[in-house]
C-alpha positions as CSV (number, residue, x, y, z in Angstrom):
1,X,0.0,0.0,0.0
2,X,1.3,3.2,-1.1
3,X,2.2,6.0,1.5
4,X,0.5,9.2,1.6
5,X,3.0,10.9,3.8
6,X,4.3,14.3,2.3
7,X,8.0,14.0,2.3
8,X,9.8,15.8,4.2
9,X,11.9,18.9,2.4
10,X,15.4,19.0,2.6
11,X,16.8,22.1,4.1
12,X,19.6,23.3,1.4
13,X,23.4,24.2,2.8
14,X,24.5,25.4,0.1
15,X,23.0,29.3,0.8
16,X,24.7,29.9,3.7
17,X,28.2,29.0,2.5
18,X,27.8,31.3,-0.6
19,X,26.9,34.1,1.4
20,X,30.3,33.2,3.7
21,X,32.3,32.6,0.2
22,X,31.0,36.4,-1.3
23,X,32.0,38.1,2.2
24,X,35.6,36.3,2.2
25,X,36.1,37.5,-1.2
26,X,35.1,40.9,-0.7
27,X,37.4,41.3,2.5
28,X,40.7,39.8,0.3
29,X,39.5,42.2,-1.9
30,X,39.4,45.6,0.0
31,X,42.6,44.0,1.9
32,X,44.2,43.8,-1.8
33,X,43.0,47.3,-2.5
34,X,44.2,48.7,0.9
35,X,47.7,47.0,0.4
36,X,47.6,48.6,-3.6
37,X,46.5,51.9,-1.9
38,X,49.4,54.5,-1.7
39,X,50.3,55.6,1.7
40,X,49.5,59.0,2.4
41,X,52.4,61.8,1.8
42,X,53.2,63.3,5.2
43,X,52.6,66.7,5.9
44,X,55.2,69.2,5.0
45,X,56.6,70.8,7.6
46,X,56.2,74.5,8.8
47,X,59.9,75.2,7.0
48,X,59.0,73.3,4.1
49,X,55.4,75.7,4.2
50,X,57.3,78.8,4.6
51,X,59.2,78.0,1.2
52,X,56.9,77.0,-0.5
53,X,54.5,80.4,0.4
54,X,58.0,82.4,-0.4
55,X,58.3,80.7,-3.8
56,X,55.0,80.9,-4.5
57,X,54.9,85.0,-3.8
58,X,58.3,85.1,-5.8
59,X,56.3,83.6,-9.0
60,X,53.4,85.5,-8.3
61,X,56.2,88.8,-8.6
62,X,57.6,87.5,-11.8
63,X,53.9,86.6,-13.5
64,X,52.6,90.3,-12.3
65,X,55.6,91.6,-14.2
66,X,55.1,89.8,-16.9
67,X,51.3,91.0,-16.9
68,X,52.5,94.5,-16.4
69,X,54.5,94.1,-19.8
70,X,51.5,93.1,-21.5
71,X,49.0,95.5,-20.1
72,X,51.3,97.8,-21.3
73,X,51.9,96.3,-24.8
74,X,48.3,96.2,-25.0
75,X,47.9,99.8,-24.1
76,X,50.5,101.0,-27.2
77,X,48.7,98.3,-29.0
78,X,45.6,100.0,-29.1
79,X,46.4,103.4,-29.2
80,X,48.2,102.3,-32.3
81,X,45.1,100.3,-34.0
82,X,42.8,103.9,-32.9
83,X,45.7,105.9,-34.8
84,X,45.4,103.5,-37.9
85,X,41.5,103.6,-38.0
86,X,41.6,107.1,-37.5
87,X,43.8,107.4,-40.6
88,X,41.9,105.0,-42.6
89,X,38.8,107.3,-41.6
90,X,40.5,110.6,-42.8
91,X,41.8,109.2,-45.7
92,X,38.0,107.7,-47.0
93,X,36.5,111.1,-46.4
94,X,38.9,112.4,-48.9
95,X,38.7,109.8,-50.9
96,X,34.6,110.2,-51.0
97,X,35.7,113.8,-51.8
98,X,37.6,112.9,-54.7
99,X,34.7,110.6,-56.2
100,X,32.7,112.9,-55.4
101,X,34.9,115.7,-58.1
102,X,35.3,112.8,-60.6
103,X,31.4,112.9,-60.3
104,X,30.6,116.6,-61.0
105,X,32.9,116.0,-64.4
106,X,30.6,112.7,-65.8
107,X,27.5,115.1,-64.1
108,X,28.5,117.9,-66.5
109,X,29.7,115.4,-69.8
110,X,26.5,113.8,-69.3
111,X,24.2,117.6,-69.4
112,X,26.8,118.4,-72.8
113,X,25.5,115.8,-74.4
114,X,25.7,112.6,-72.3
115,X,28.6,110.4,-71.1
116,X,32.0,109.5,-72.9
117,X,34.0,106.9,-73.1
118,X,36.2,108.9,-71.0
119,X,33.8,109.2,-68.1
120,X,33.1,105.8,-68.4
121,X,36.9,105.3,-68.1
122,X,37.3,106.9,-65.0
123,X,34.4,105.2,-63.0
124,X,36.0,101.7,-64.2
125,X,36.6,99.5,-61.6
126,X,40.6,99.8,-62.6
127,X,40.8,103.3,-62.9
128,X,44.8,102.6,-63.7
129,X,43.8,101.4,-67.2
130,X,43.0,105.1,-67.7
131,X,47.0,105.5,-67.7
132,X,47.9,102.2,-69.7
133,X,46.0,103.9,-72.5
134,X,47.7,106.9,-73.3
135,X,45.2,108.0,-76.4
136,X,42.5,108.2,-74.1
137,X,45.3,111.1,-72.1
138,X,44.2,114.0,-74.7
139,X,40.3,113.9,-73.8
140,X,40.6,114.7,-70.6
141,X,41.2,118.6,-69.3
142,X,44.3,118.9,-67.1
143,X,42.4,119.3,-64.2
144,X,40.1,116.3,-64.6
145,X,43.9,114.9,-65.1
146,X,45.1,115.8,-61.8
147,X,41.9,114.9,-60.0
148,X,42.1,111.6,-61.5
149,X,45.7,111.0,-60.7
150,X,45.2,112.1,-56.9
151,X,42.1,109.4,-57.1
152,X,44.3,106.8,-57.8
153,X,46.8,107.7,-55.3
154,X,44.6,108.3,-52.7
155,X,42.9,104.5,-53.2
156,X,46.0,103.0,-52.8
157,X,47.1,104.9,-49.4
158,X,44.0,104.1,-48.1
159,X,44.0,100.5,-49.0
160,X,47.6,99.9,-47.7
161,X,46.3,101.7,-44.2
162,X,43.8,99.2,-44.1
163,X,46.1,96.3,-44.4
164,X,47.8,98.1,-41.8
165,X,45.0,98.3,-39.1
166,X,43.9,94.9,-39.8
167,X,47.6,93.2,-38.7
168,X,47.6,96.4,-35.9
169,X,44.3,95.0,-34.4
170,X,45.1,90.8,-34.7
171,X,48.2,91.8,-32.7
172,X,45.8,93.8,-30.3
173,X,43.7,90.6,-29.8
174,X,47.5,89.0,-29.7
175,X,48.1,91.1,-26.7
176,X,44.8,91.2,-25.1
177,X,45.5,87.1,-24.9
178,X,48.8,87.5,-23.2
179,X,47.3,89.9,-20.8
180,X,44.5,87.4,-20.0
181,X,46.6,84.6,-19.5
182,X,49.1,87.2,-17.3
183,X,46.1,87.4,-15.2
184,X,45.1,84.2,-14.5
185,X,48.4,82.9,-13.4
186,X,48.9,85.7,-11.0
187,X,45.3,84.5,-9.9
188,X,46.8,80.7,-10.0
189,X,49.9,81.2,-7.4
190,X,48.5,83.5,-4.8
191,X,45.4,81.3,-4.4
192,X,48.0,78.7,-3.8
193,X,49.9,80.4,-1.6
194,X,46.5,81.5,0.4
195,X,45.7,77.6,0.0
196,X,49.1,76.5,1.6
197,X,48.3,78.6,4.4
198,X,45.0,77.7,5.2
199,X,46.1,74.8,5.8
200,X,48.0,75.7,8.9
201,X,47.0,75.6,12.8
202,X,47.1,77.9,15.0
203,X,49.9,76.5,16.7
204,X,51.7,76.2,13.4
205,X,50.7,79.5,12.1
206,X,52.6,80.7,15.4
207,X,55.7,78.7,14.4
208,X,55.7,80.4,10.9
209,X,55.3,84.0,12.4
210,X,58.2,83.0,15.1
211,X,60.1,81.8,11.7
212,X,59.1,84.9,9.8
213,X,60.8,87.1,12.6
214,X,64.1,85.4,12.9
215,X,64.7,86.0,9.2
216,X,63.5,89.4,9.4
217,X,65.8,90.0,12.3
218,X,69.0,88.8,10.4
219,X,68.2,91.0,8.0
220,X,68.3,93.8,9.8
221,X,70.7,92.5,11.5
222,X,72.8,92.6,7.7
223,X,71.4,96.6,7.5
224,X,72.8,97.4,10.0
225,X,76.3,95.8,9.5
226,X,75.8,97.8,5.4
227,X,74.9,101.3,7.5
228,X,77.9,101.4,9.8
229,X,80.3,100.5,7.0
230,X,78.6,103.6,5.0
231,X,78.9,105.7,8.1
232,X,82.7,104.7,8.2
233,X,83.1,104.9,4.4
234,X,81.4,108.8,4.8
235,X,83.2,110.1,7.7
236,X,87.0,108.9,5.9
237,X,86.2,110.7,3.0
238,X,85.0,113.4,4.8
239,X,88.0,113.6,7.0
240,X,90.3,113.5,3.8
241,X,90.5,116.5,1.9
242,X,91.8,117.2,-1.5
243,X,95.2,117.7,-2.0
244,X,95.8,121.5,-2.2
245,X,92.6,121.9,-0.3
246,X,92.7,123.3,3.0
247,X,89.2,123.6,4.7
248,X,87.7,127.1,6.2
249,X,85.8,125.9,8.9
250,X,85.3,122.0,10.7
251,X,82.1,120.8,9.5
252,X,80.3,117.3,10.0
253,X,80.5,114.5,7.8
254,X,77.8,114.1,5.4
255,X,75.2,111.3,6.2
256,X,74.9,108.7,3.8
257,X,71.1,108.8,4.8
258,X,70.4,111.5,3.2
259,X,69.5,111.6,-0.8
260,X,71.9,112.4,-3.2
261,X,70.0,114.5,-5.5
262,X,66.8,116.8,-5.1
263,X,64.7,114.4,-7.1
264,X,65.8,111.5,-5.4
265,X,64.3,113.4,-2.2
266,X,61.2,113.6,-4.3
267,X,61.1,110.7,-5.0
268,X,61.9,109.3,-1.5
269,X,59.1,111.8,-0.1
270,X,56.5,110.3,-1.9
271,X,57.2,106.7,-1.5
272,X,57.2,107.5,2.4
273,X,54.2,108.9,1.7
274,X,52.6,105.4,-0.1
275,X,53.1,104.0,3.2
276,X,50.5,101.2,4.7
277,X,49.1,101.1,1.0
278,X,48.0,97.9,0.0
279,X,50.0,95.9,-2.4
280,X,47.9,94.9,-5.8
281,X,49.3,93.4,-8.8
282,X,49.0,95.7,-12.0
283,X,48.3,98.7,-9.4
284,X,50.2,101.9,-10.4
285,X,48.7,103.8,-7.7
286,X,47.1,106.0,-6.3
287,X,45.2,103.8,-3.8
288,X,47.5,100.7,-4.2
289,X,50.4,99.2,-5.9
290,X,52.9,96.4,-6.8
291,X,56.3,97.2,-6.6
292,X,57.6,98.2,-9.8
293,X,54.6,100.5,-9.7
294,X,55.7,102.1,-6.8
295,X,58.7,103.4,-7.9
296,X,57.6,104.1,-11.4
297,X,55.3,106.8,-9.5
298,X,57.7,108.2,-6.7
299,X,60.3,109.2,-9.5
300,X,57.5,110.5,-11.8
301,X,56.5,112.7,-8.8
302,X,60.4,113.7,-9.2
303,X,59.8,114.4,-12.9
304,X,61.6,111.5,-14.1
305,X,59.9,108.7,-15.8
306,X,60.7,105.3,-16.1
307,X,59.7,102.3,-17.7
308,X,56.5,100.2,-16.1
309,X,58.7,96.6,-15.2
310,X,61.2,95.4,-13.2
311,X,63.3,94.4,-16.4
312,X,62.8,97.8,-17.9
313,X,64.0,99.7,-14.8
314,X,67.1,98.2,-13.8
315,X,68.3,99.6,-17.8
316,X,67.6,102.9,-16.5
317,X,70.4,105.3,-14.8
318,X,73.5,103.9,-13.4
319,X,74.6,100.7,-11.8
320,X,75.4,101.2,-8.2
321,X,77.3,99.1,-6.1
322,X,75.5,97.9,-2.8
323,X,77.9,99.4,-0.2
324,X,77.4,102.9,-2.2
325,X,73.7,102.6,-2.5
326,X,71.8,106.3,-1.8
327,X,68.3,107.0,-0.8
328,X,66.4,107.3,-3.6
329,X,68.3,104.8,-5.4
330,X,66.4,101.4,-7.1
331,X,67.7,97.9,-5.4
332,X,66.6,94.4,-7.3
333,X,65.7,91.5,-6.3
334,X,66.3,87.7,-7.6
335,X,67.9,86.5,-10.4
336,X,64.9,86.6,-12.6
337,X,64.9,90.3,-11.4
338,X,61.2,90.0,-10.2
339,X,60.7,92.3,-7.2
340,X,62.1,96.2,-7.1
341,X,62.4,98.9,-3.7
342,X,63.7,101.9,-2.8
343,X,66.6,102.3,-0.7
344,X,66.2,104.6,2.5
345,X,69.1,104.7,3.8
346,X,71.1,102.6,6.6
347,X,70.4,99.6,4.8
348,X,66.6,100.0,4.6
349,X,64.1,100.3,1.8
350,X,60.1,101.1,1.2
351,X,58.9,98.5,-1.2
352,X,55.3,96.9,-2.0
353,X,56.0,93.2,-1.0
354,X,53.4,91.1,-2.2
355,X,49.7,90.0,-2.3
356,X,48.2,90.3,1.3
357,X,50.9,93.0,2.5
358,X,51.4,96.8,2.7
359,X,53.8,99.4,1.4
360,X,56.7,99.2,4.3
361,X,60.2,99.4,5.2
362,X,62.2,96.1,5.0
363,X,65.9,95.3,5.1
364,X,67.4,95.3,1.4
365,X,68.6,91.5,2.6
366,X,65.2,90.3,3.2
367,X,65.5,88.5,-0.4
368,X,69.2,87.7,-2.2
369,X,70.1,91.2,-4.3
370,X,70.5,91.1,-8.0
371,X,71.7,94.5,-8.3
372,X,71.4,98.5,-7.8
373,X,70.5,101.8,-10.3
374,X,70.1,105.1,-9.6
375,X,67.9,106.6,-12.1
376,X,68.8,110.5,-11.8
């Protein structure tokens, strides 16, 4: 007799040990993936920061120079393509002008008994074929001549001054380009260098500042080592007369703080007077500046003027050597010849730093010296 019991169902293993097999894989495989990873670069330290945010400035110095040169190519640029349009202008008006002449003769043919061959001539697209025809010569009047010739003339200055405002204004947009791309890496580094710092703790922001100072301090420390040799230097050649010379009266030896020219007081006075100014790259004043702008306008205030860049201005006046450096005089900065201030005397200057800072005194051995010029 057949059984009507259900049978019974058979509980599967086979589940559970998949679900064990999947996890195991998954954990050799974030294991793998943790031992692929690569380890994490460790942070840089607070030296290693304040390089970096030096270096960073120090490009930032070179790209605003380099968007100083092209603001101001751009500048001479355009005032060049204006000139050329301008021209252009001019020189259609007259050549309207001329048509217009030419006109009043076919207007007059034309009431005498209608047009000739020879007006037809002269409104010809190749008015030129008038003088590769020299029969045609004896029809006209010596006026109408003339008036023709200066047509022709006329066509082909203004023609050639178009060609010549069409190349002025593609190197416009050329310098417009440059100039935009100046710009943006300016933009690039200092938001780098704001980045960098951001970064930073308060303890380590402290650290930094206590770094800051010790290199400021050897720098003065440098000044003043340059200002008691020039004190020295001043009072022995004070001391030492001519030969032949024999001296009136004592007097006191000359400071080698003080300018060496009217305009270099001039120009001192109103560089002290930029003082606590903000620093902005492209600025030429009044409100703000970057540094070759700042001494571009305290020796325009002396009624010299000097080029707008770094690169331009160390050309300008003569080459001094450090230990016989002036007030007034122009002391540069890094090989590349990126950053520019004037020196004040006892080793000092007043300069526009960078990004972030204000017009200020500084030691001229805060950055490594690539060389002196006094420009009048």
């Amino acid at each position: 007799m057949p059984s009507h019991r259900k049978p019974r169902t058979r509980i599967g293993t086979t589940a559970p040990a998949l679900g064990v097999t999947t996890a195991a894989l998954a954990s050799v495989s974030l294991l793998a993936q943790s031992a692929d990873a690569a380890p994490a670069e460790p942070k840089p330290s607070i030296e290693e920061v304040q390089k970096k945010v030096d270096d960073l400035y120090r490009q930032a110095d070179l790209a605003t120079q380099k968007y100083d040169a092209a603001k101001e190519a751009t500048a001479t640029q355009r005032a060049k393509a204006d000139a050329l349009l301008d021209q252009v202008a001019a020189g259609t008006a007259k050549l309207n002008e001329t048509r217009r002449v030419i006109g009043s003769y076919a207007a007059a043919q034309y009431r005498d008994g209608g047009v000739t061959p020879t007006m037809t001539l002269l409104f010809s697209d190749d008015p030129q074929a008038f003088f590769d025809q020299n029969q045609l010569m004896g029809r006209l009047s010596d006026e109408q001549q003339k008036t023709l010739s200066t047509f022709e003339t006329e066509r082909a200055a203004n023609a050639k001054k178009r060609a010549e405002a069409s190349r002025s204004l593609a190197a416009l947009t050329t310098s417009q380009q440059t100039l935009r791309a100046g710009k943006q890496d300016v933009q690039t580094k200092l938001a780098a260098a704001r980045t960098l710092l951001s970064t930073l703790t308060t303890q380590e922001k402290a650290r930094l500042a206590a770094i800051e100072k010790k290199k400021q301090d050897e720098a003065r420390r440098k000044a003043a080592e340059l200002a008691a040799q020039q004190a020295a230097a001043a009072a022995k050649k004070k001391s030492a007369p001519p030969a032949g010379h024999t001296p009136s009266s004592p007097s006191s030896p000359s400071s080698p703080s003080a300018p060496a020219t009217t305009k270099a007081a001039k120009a001192l006075a109103f560089a002290r007077a930029q003082m606590g100014k903000p620093y902005v790259w492209g600025a030429t004043g009044p409100a703000s500046y970057d540094c070759s702008g700042l001494t571009q306008a305290a020796w325009k205030a002396a009624g010299v003027d000097l080029p707008r860049t770094t690169w331009d201005q160390v050309k300008v006046g003569t080459r001094i050597a450090t230990a016989d450096l002036q007030p007034g005089d122009l002391v540069f900065f890094y090989d590349d010849i990126s950053h520019v201030g004037m020196y004040i005397g006892n080793g000092m200057m007043i300069h526009a730093p960078h990004s972030g800072a204000y017009v200020r005194e500084e030691s001229i051995y805060y950055m490594p010296i690539y060389g002196s010029v006094r420009p009048a």
